[in-house]
C-alpha positions as a Markdown table, in Angstrom:
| # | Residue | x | y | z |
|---|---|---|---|---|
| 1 | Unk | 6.3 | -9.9 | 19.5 |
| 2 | Unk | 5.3 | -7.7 | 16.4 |
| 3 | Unk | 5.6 | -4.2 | 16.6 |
| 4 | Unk | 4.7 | -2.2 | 13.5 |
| 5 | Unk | 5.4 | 1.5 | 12.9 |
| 6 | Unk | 2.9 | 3.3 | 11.1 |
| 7 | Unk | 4.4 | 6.7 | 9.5 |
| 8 | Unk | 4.4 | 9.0 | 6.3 |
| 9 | Unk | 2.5 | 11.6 | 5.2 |
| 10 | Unk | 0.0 | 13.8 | 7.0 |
| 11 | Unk | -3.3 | 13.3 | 5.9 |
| 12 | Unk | -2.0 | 10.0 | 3.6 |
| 13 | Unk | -4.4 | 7.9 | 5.7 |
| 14 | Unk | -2.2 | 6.8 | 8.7 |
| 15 | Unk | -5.1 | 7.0 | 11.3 |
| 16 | Unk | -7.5 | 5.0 | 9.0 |
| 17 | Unk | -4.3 | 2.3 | 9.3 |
| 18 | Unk | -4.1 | 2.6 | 12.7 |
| 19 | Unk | -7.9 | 1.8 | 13.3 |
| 20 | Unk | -7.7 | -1.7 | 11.2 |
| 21 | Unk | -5.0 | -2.5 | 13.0 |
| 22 | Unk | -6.5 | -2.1 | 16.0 |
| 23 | Unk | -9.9 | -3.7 | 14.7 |
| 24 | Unk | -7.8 | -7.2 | 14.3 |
| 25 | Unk | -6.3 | -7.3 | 17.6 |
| 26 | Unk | -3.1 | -4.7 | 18.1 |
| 27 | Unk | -2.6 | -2.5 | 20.8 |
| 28 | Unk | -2.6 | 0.5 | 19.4 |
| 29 | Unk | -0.8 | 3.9 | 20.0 |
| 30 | Unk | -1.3 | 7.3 | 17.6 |
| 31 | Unk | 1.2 | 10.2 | 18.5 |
| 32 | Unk | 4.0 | 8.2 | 20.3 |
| 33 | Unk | 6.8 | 11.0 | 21.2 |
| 34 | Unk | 9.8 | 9.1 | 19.9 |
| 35 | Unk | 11.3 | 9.4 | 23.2 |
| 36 | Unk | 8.8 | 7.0 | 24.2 |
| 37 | Unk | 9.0 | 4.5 | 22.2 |
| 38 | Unk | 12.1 | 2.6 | 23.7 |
| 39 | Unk | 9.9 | 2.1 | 27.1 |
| 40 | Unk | 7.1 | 0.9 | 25.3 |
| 41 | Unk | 8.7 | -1.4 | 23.6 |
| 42 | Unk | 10.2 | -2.6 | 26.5 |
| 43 | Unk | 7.0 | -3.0 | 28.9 |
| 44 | Unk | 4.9 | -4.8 | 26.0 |
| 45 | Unk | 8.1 | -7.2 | 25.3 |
| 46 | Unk | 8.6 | -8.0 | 29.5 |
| 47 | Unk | 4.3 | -7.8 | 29.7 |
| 48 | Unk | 2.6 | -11.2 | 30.3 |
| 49 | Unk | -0.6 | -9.9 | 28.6 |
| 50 | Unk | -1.1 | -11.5 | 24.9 |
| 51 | Unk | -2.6 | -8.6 | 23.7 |
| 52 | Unk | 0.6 | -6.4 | 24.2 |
| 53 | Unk | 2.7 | -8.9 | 22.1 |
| 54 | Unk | 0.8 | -7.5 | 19.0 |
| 55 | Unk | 1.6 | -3.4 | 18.9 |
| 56 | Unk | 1.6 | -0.7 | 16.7 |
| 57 | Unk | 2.1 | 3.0 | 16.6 |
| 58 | Unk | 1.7 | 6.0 | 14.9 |
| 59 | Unk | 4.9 | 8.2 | 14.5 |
| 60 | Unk | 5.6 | 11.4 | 12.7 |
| 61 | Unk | 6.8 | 15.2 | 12.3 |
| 62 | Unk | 3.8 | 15.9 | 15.1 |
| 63 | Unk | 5.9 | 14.1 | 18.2 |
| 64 | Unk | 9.6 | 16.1 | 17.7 |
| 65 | Unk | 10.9 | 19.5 | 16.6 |
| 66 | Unk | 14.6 | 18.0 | 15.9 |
| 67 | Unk | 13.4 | 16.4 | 12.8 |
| 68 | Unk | 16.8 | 15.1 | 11.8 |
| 69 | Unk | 16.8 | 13.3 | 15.0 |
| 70 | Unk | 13.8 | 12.0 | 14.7 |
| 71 | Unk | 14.6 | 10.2 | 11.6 |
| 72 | Unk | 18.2 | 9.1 | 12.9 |
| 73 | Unk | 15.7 | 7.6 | 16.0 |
| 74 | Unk | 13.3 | 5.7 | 13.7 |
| 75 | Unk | 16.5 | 4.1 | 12.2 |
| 76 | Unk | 18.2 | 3.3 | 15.1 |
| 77 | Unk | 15.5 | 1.8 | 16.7 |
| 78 | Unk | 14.8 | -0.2 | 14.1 |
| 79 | Unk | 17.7 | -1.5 | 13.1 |
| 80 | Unk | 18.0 | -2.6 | 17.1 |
| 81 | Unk | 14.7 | -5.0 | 17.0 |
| 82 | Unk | 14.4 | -7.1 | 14.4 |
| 83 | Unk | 10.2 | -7.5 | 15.3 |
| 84 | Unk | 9.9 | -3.8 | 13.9 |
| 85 | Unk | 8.8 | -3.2 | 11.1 |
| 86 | Unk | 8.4 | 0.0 | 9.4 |
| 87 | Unk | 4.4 | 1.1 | 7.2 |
| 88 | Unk | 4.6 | 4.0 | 5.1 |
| 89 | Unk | 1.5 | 5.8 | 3.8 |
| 90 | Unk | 2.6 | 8.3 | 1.7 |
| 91 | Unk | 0.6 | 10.1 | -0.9 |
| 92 | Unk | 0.9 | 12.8 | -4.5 |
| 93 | Unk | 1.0 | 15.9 | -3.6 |
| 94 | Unk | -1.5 | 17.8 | -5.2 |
| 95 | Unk | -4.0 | 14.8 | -3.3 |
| 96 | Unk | -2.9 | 15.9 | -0.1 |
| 97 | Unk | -2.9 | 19.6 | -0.7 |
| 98 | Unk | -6.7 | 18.6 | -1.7 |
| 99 | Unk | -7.5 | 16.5 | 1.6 |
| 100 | Unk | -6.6 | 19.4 | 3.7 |
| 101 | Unk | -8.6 | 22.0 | 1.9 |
| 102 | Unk | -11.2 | 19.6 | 1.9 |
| 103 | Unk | -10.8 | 19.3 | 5.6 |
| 104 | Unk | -10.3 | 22.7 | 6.5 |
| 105 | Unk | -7.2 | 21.3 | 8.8 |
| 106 | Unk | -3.7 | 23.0 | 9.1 |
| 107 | Unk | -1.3 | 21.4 | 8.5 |
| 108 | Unk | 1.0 | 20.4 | 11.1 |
| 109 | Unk | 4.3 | 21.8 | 9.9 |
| 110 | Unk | 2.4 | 24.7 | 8.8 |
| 111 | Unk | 3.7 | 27.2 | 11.4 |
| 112 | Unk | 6.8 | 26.1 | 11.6 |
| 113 | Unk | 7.6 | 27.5 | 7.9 |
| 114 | Unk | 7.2 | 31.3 | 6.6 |
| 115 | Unk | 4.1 | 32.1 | 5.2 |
| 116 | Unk | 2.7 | 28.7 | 6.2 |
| 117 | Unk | 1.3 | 27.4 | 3.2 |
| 118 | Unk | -0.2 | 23.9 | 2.6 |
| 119 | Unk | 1.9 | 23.2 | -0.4 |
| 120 | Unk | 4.9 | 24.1 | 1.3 |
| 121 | Unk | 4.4 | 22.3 | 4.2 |
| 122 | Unk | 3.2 | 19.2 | 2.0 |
| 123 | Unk | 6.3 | 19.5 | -0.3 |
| 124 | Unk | 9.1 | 20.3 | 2.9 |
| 125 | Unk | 7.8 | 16.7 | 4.7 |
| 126 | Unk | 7.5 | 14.6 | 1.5 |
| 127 | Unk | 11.4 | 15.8 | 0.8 |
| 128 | Unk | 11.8 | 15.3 | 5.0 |
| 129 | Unk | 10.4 | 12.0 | 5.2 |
| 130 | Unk | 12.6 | 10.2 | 2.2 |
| 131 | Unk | 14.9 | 8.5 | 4.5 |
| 132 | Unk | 12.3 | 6.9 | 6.7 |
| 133 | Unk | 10.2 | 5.8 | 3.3 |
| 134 | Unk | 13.9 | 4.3 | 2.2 |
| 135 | Unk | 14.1 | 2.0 | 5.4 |
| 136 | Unk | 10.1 | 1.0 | 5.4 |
| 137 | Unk | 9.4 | -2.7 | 5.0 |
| 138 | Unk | 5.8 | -1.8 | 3.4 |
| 139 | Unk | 4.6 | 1.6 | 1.2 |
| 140 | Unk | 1.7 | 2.5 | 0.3 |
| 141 | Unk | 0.6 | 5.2 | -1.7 |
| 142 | Unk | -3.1 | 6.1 | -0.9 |
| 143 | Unk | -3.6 | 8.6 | -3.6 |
| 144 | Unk | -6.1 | 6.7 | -5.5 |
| 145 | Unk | -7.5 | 4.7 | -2.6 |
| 146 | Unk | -10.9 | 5.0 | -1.0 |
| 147 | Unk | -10.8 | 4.0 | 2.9 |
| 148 | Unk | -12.1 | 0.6 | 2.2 |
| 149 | Unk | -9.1 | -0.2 | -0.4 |
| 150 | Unk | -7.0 | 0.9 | 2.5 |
| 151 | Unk | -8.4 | -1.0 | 4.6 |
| 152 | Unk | -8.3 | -4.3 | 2.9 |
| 153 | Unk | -4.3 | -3.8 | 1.5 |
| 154 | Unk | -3.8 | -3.1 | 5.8 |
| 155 | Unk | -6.0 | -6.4 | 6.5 |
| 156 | Unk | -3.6 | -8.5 | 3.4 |
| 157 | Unk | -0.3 | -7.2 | 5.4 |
| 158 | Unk | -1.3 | -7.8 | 9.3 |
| 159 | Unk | -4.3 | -10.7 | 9.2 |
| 160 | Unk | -3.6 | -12.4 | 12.8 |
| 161 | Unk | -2.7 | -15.8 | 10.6 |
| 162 | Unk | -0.5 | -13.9 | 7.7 |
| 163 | Unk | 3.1 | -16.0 | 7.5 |
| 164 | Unk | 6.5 | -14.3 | 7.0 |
| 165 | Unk | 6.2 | -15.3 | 3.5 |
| 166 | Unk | 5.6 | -12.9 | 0.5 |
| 167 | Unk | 2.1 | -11.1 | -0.3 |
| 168 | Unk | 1.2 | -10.8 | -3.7 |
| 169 | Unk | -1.1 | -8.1 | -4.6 |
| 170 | Unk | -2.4 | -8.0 | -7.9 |
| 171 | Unk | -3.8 | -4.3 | -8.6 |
| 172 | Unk | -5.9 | -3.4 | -11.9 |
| 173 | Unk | -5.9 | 0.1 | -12.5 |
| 174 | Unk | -6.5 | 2.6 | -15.7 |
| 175 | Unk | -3.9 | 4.6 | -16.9 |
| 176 | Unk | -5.7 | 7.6 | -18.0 |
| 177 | Unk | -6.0 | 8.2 | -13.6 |
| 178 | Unk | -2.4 | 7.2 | -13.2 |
| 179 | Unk | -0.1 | 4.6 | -12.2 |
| 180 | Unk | 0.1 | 3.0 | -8.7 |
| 181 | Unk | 3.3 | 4.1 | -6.8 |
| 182 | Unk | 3.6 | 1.4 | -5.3 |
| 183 | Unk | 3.5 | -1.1 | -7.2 |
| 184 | Unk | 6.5 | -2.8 | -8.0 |
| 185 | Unk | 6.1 | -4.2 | -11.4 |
| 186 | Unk | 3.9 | -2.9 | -14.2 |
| 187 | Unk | 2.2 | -4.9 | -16.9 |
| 188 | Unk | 0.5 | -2.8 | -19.7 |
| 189 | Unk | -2.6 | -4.6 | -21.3 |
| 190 | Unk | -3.5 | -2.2 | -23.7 |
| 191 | Unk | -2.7 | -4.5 | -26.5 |
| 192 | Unk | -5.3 | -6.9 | -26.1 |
| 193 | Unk | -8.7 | -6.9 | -27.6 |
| 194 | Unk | -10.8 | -4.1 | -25.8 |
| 195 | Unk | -14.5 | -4.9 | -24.9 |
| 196 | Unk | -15.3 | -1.0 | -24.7 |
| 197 | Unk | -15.5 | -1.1 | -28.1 |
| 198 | Unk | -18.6 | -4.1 | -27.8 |
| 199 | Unk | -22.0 | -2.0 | -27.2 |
| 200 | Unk | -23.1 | -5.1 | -24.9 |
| 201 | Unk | -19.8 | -5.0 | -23.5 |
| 202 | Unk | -18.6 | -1.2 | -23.0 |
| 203 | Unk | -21.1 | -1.2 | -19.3 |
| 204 | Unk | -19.4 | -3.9 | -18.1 |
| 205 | Unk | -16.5 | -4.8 | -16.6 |
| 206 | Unk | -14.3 | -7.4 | -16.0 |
| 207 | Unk | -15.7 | -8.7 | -13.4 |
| 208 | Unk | -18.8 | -10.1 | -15.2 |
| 209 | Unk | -18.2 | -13.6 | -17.5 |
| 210 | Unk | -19.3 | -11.9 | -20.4 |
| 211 | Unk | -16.3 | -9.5 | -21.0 |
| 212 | Unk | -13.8 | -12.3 | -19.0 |
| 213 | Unk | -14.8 | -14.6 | -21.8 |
| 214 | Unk | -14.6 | -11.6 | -24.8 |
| 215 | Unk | -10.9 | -10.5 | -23.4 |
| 216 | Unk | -10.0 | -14.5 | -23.2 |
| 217 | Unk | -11.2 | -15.7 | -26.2 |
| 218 | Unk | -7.6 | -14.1 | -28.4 |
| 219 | Unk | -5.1 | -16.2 | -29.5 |
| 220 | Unk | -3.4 | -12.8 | -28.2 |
| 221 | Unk | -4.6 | -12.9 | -25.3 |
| 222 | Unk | -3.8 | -16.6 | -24.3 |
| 223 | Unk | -0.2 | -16.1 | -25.6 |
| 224 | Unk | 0.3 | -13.0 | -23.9 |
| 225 | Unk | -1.0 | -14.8 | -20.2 |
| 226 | Unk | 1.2 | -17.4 | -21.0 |
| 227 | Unk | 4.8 | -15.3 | -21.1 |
| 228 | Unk | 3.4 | -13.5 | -18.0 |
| 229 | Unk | 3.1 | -16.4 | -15.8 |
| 230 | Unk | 6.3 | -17.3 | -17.6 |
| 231 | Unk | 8.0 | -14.0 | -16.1 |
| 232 | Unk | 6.4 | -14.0 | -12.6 |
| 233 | Unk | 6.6 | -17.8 | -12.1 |
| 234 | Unk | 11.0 | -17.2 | -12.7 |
| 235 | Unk | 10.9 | -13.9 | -10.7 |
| 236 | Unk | 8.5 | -14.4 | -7.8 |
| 237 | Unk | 10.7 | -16.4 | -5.9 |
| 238 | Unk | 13.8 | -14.2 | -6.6 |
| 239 | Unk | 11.8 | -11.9 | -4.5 |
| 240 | Unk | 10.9 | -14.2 | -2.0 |
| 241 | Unk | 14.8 | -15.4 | -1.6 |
| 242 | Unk | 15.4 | -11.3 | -1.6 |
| 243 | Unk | 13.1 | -11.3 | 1.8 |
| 244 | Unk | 10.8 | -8.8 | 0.2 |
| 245 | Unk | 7.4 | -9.1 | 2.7 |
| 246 | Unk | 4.6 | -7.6 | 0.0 |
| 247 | Unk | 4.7 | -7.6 | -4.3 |
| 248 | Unk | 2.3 | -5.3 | -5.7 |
| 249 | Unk | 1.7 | -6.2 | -9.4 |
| 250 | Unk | -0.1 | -3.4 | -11.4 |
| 251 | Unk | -2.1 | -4.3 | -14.3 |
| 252 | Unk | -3.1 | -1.6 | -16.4 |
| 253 | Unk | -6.0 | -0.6 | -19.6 |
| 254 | Unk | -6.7 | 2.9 | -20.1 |
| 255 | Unk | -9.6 | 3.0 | -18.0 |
| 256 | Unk | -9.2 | -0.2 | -15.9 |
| 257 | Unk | -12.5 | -1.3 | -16.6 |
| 258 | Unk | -12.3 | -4.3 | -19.3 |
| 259 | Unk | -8.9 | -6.1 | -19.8 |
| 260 | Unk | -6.6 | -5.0 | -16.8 |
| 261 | Unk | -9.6 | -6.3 | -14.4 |
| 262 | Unk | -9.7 | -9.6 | -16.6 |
| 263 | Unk | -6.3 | -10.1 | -16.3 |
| 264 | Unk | -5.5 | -9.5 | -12.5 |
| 265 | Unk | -8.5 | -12.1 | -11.8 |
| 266 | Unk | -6.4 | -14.8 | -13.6 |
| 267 | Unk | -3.3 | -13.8 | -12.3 |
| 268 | Unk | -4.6 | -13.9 | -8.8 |
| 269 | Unk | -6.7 | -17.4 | -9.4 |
| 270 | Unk | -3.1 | -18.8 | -11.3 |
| 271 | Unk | -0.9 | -17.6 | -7.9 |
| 272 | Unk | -3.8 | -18.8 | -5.3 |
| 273 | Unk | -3.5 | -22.3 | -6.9 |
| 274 | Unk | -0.2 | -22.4 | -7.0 |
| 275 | Unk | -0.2 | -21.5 | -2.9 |
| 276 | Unk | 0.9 | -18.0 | -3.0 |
| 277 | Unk | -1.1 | -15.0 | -0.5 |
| 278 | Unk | -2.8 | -13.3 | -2.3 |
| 279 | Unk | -4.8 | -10.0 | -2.5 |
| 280 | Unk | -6.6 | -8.7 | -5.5 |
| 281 | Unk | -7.7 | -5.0 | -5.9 |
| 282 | Unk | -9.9 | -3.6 | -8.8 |
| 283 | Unk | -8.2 | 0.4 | -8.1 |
| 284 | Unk | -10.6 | 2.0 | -10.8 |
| 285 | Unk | -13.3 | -0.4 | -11.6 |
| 286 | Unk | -16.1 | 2.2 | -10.4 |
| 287 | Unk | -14.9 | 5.1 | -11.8 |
């Protein structure tokens, strides 16, 4: 059986998760009181039904008012199945403070603090929430993401046919709107020649042959691919043998555009060959 726990943030998108996975097959609950997940769990494990082998549901501050105990729950009940795993969509901030304005919703810890403030709220369940985000098996931080980007890093992680074995998700991205929290290794491209600086070029972006071949066509360029494959083909599988499910590599340019899109395109062809999952995302190519 596989039973995922969606939980983070309110307003970081855990709904939108919810709804893939329920597009690709699992039985999906949102609001579970924690109390209730024990019996659920049971009665989908002892239920004949193939479609209540795949499960997920959608916990957080809205189902208890003993928050510690809700977090010492999560844990527990975790740490007593091992066909749970934990997703955490978490979020900046000053993005969700923005989403709810934007929204017009309250917040749902909202009354539950003095003057009831957005920020406040925001900033008292991101510091609440750290020990659940410690113990997740997958994080992802939807600041920069459009629905669709979330919906294709949820569809990489829970495909029907995904193996046990690890995801790598190669992620370009611009650093003038900010690095990816989650990814787990960084790789600055700044150095290499920059096709923005090409008039034919600057409109493009990586994703057409012309600026691939521009960006390629460096002796710099060449050498500098080579040392990376060099460094991810020794530490891959050290994070494979660690059990780690998902790798999120973040290339980044300054706008993530030109180089950083290149790059992640021949990182991702170079792993796919080589047999690896993959995922590629192109974070700021439109902006």
């Amino acid at each position: 059986m596989e039973f995922v726990i969606i939980t983070g943030m309110s307003g970081a998108g855990k709904t939108n998760a919810l709804h893939v996975l329920e597009d690709i097959g699992y039985y999906c609950v949102d609001n579970i009181p924690l109390s209730l997940l024990p019996t659920l769990y049971t009665l989908c494990s002892k239920s004949e039904d193939a479609m209540m082998k795949r499960v997920a549901v959608c916990v957080d501050v809205r189902g208890s008012d003993n928050f510690e105990q809700m977090l010492n729950d999560i844990e527990n009940f975790k740490n007593s199945h091992k066909d749970v795993c934990i997703l955490y969509l978490d979020a900046k901030v000053d993005c969700l403070i923005v989403r709810y304005k934007e929204t017009r919703r309250k917040h749902p810890l909202s009354d539950r603090l003095k003057d009831g403030s957005v920020t406040d709220a925001v900033e008292f369940e991101k510091a609440l929430l750290i020990p659940v985000k410690r113990i997740s098996d997958y994080n992802i931080d939807t600041t920069y993401m459009s629905i669709k980007q979330l919906r294709e890093r949820v569809l990489s992680m829970f495909m029907e046919d995904a193996s046990q074995s690890l995801t790598l998700t190669f992620m370009s991205f611009g650093f003038k709107y900010g690095i990816p929290l989650e990814a787990d290794l960084i790789i600055d491209v700044r150095c290499l020649p920059n096709p923005y600086y090409i008039p034919e070029l600057k409109n493009l972006t990586g994703l057409d042959e012309q600026v691939r071949e521009y960006v390629l066509d460096s002796d710099d360029t060449r050498e500098f691919l080579k040392r990376t494959l060099n460094l991810l083909d020794f530490s891959v599988p050290l994070y494979l043998k660690e059990g780690k499910s998902e790798l999120v590599v973040g290339i980044g340019c300054t706008g993530g555009k030109h180089r950083s899109v290149t790059i992640a395109r021949n990182l991702d062809e170079y792993f796919i060959q080589k047999g690896y999952k993959c995922i590629i995302q192109h974070r700021d190519v439109a902006k």
